[in-house]
C-alpha positions as CSV (number, residue, x, y, z in Angstrom):
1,X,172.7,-104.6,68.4
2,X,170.4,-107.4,69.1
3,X,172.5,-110.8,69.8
4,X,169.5,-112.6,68.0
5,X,170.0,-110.7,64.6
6,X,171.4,-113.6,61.9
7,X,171.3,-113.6,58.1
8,X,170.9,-117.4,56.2
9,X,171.3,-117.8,52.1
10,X,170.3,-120.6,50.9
11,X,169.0,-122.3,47.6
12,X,165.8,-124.4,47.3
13,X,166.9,-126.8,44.7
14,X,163.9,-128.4,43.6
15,X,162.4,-125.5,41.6
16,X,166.1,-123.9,41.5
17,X,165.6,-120.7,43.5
18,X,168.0,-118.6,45.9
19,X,166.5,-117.3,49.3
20,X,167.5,-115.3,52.0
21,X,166.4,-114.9,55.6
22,X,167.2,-112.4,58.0
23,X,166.2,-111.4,61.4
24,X,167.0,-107.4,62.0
25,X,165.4,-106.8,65.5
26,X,168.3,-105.2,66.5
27,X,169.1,-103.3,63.5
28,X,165.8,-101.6,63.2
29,X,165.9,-100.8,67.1
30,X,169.0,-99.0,66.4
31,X,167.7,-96.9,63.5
32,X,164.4,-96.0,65.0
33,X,166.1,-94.7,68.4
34,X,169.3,-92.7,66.1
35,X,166.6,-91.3,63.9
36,X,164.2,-90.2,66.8
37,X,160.9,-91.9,64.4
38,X,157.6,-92.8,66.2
39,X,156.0,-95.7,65.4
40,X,154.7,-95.5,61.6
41,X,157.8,-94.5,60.7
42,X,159.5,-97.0,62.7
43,X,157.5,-99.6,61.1
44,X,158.3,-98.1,57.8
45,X,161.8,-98.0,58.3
46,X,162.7,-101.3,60.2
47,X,160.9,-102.8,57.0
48,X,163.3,-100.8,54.8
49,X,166.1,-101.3,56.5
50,X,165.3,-105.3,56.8
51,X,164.8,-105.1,52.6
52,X,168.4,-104.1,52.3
53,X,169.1,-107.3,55.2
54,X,167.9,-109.5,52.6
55,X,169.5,-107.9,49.4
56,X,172.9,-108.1,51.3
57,X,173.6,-112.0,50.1
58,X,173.5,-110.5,46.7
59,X,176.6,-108.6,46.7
60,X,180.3,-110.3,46.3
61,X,183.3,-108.1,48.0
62,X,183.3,-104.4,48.2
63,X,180.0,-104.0,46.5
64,X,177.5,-102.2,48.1
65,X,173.7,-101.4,47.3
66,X,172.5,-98.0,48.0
67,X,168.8,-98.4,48.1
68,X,165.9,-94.9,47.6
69,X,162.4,-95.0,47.5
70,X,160.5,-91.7,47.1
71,X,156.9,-91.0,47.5
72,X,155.2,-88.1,47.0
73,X,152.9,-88.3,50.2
74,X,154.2,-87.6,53.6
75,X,156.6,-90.4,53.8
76,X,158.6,-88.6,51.1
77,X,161.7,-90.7,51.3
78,X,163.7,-93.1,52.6
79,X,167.7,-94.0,52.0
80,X,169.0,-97.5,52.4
81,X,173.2,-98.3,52.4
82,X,174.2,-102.5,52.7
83,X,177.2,-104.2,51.3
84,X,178.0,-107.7,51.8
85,X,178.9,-108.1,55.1
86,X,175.1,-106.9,55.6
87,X,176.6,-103.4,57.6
88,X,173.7,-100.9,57.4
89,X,173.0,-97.9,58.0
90,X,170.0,-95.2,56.5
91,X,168.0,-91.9,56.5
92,X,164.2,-91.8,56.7
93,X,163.6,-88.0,55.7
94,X,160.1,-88.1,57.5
95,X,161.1,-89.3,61.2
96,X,157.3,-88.5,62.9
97,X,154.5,-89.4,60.1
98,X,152.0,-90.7,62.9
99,X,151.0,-86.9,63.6
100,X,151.3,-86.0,60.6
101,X,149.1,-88.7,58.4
102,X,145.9,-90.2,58.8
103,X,145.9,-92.6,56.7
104,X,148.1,-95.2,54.5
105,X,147.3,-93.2,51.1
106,X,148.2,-90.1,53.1
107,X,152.0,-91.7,54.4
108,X,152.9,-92.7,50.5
109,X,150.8,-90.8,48.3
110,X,149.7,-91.9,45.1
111,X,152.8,-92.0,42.8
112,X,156.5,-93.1,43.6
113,X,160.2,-94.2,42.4
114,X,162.6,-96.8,43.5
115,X,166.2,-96.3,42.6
116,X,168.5,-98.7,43.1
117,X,172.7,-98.2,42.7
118,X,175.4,-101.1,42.9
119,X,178.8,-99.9,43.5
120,X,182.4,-100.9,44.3
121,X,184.5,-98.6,46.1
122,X,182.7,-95.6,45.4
123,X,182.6,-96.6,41.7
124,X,179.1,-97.1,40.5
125,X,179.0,-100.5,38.3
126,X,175.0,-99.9,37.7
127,X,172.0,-98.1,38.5
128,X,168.3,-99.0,37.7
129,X,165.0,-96.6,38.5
130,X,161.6,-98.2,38.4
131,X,158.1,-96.6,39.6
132,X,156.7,-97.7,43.1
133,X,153.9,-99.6,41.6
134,X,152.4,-101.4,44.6
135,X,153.0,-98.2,47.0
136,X,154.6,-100.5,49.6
137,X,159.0,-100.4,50.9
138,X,158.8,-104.0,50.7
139,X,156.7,-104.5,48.0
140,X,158.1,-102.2,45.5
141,X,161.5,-103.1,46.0
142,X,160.7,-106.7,44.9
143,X,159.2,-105.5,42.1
144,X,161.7,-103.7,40.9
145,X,163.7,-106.8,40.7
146,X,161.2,-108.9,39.2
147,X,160.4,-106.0,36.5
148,X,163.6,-104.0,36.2
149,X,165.9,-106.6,36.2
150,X,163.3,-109.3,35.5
151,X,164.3,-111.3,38.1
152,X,161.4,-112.7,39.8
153,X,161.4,-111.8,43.3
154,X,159.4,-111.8,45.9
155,X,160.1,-110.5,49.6
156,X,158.1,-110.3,52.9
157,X,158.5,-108.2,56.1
158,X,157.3,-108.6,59.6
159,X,157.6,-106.0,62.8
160,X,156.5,-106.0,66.1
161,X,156.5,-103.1,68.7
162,X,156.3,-102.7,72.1
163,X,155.9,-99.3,74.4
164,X,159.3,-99.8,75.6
165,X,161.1,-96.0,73.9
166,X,164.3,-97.7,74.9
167,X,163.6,-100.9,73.1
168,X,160.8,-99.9,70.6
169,X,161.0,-102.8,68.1
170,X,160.8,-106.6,69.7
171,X,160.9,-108.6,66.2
172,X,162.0,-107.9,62.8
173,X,162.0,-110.2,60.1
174,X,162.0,-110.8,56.6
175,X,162.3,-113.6,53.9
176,X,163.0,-113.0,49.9
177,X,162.7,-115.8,47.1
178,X,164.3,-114.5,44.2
179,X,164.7,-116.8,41.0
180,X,168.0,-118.2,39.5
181,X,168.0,-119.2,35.4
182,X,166.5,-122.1,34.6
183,X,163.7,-121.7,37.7
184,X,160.2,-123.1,37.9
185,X,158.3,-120.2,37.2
186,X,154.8,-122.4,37.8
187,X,156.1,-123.7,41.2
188,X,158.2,-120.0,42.0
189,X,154.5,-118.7,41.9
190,X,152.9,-121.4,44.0
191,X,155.5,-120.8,46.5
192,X,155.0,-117.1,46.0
193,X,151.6,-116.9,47.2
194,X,152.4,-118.7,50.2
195,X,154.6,-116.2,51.5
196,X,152.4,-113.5,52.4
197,X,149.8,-115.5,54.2
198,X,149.1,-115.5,58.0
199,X,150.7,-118.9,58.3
200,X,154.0,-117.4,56.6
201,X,153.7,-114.5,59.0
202,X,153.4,-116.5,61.9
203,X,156.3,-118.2,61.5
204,X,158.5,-115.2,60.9
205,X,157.4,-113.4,63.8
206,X,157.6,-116.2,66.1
207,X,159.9,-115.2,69.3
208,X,160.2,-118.9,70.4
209,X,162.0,-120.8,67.3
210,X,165.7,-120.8,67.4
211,X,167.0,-119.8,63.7
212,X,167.3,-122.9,61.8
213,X,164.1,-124.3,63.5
214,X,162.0,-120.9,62.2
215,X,164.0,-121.7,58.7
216,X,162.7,-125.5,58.6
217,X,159.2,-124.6,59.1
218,X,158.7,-121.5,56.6
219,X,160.9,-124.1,54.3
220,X,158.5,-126.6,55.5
221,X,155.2,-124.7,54.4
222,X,156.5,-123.3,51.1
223,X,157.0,-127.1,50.0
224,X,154.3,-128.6,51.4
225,X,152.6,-129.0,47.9
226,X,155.8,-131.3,47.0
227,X,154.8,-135.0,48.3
228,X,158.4,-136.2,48.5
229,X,159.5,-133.4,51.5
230,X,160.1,-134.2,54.3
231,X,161.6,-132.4,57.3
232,X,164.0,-134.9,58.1
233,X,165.7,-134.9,54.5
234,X,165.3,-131.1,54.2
235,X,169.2,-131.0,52.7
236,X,167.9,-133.1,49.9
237,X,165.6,-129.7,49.0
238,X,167.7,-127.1,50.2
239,X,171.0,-125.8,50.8
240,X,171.5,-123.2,53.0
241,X,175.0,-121.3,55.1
242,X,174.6,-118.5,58.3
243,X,176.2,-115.5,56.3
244,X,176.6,-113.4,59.4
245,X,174.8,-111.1,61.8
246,X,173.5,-107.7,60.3
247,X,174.3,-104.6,62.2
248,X,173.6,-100.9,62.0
249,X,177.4,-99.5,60.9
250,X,177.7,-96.0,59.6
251,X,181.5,-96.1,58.2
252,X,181.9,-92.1,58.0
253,X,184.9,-90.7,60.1
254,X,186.1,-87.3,60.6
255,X,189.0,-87.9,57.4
256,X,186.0,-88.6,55.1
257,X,183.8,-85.2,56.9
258,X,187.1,-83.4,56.4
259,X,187.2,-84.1,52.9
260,X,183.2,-83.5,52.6
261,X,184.0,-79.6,53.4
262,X,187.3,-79.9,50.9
263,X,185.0,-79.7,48.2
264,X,183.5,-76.8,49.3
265,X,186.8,-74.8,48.0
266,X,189.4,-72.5,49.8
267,X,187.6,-69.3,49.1
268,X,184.1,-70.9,50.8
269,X,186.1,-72.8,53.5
270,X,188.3,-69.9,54.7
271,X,184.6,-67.5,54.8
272,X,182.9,-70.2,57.1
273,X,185.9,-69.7,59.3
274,X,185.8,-65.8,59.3
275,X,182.0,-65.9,60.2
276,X,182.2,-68.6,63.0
277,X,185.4,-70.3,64.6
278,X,184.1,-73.9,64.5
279,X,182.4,-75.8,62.3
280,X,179.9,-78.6,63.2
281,X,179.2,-82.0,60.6
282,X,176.3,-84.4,61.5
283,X,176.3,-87.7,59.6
284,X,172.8,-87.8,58.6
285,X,173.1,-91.6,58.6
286,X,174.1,-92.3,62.2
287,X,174.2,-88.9,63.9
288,X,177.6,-88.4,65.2
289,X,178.8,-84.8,65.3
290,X,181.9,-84.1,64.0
291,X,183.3,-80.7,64.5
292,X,186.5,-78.7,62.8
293,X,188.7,-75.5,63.7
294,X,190.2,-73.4,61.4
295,X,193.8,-74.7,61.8
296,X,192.4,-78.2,60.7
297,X,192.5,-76.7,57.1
């Protein structure tokens, strides 16, 4: 885990829209070096894994957004968990795509779906399913808010790499404006278009800012086109709390991999057992190996 990982929520009140602001550096380390992925996919999957970073702030208690893009190209698909202490954890099915593709077409194809499920406690409370329109992880899941729930949303992703295998991944950020009721559709899109520019980008993926500094300025260019900001009454256009760190968390343990081969049945369990005399679980989400004998049953 990367000590410089944070996650701010905040509201711009002037055009009455929520934000969130995350920095996963560490968070997408960890997944790349559990899941083995070279460098495309580690790109694609810090960026995934930041997308559910910034979705986190949405989520009150035990809820908990389980996050799936699929693509027919290479990529395939890709599984997000979060829940509102930002813990996360995923699967990218296609860990090497950098052999494997050529080109950007060739990693996601030409037709997609996102689906998205909020649950409580295992309980599901809602599930949506939209098309990957824009053929983009970050892109599509902000459009599946904007058009699915019809929310307007709008999120942005930056990643930088180094040739360090033990510390792939030196930045990861990301930054989502997502409308509340009663929002300033004509200013929400002037801010919008800000957000994926180079001067937006070079913000986020500055290494030198401390957080609420890098906040200030990507604040600070989003309402430039508002005469009365100023930096020095920025509480006056926004609100904003630290929400806590994100981290890579995978809450499986050898109770809940013990009832995963339960369900199996007697009759299936008690063959396994006459054919081998252990049996070895991998969490797909974090790798640990979990492994049973016959008396465990």
């Amino acid at each position: 885990m990367n000590n410089s990982d944070f996650q701010i929520r905040g509201t711009i009140k002037s055009i009455n829209a929520r934000f969130s602001f995350a920095e996963t550096t560490g968070v997408a380390n960890k997944g790349a070096l559990l899941h083995d992925t070279d460098p495309v996919s580690s790109y694609i999957f810090g960026r995934a894994l930041t997308v559910g970073a910034l979705l986190s702030p949405l989520l009150e208690g035990d809820e908990k957004y389980s996050i799936r893009w699929d693509y027919n190209g290479m990529l395939s698909s890709i599984v997000i968990d979060v829940d509102s202490k930002c813990r996360l954890r995923g699967i990218p099915k296609e860990p090497h795509l950098m052999t494997k593709a050529k080109t950007e077409d060739e990693v996601y194809g030409s037709a997609g779906k996102i689906t998205i499920i909020k649950s409580e406690n295992g309980k599901m409370l809602n599930r949506g399913t939209g098309k990957t329109a824009l053929m983009d992880i970050v892109e599509d899941a902000a459009f599946f808010f904007s058009v699915s729930d019809q929310i307007e949303t709008e999120m942005s992703v930056a990643i930088q790499f180094s040739k360090n295998p033990e510390k792939p991944v030196t930045m990861c950020a990301g930054f989502m404006l997502q409308a509340m009721p009663g929002c300033d559709l004509e200013c929400f899109e002037l801010i919008r278009q800000k957000i994926n520019t180079p001067a937006f980008y070079s913000i986020l993926e500055s290494k030198k800012m401390q957080e609420e500094k890098k906040l200030w300025k990507l604040l600070e260019l989003i309402l430039e086109d508002d005469k009365s900001f100023s930096h020095s009454k920025i509480n006056d256009f926004a609100s904003y709390e630290f929400s806590g760190a994100p981290a890579y968390a995978c809450p499986c343990s050898i109770d809940k991999m013990k009832q995963a081969v339960k369900v199996l049945g007697d009759e299936d369990v008690k063959k396994i057992f006459t054919e081998k005399n252990e049996l070895k679980i991998k969490c797909e989400f974090c790798k640990k190996e979990y492994s049973f004998k016959k008396e465990d049953f």
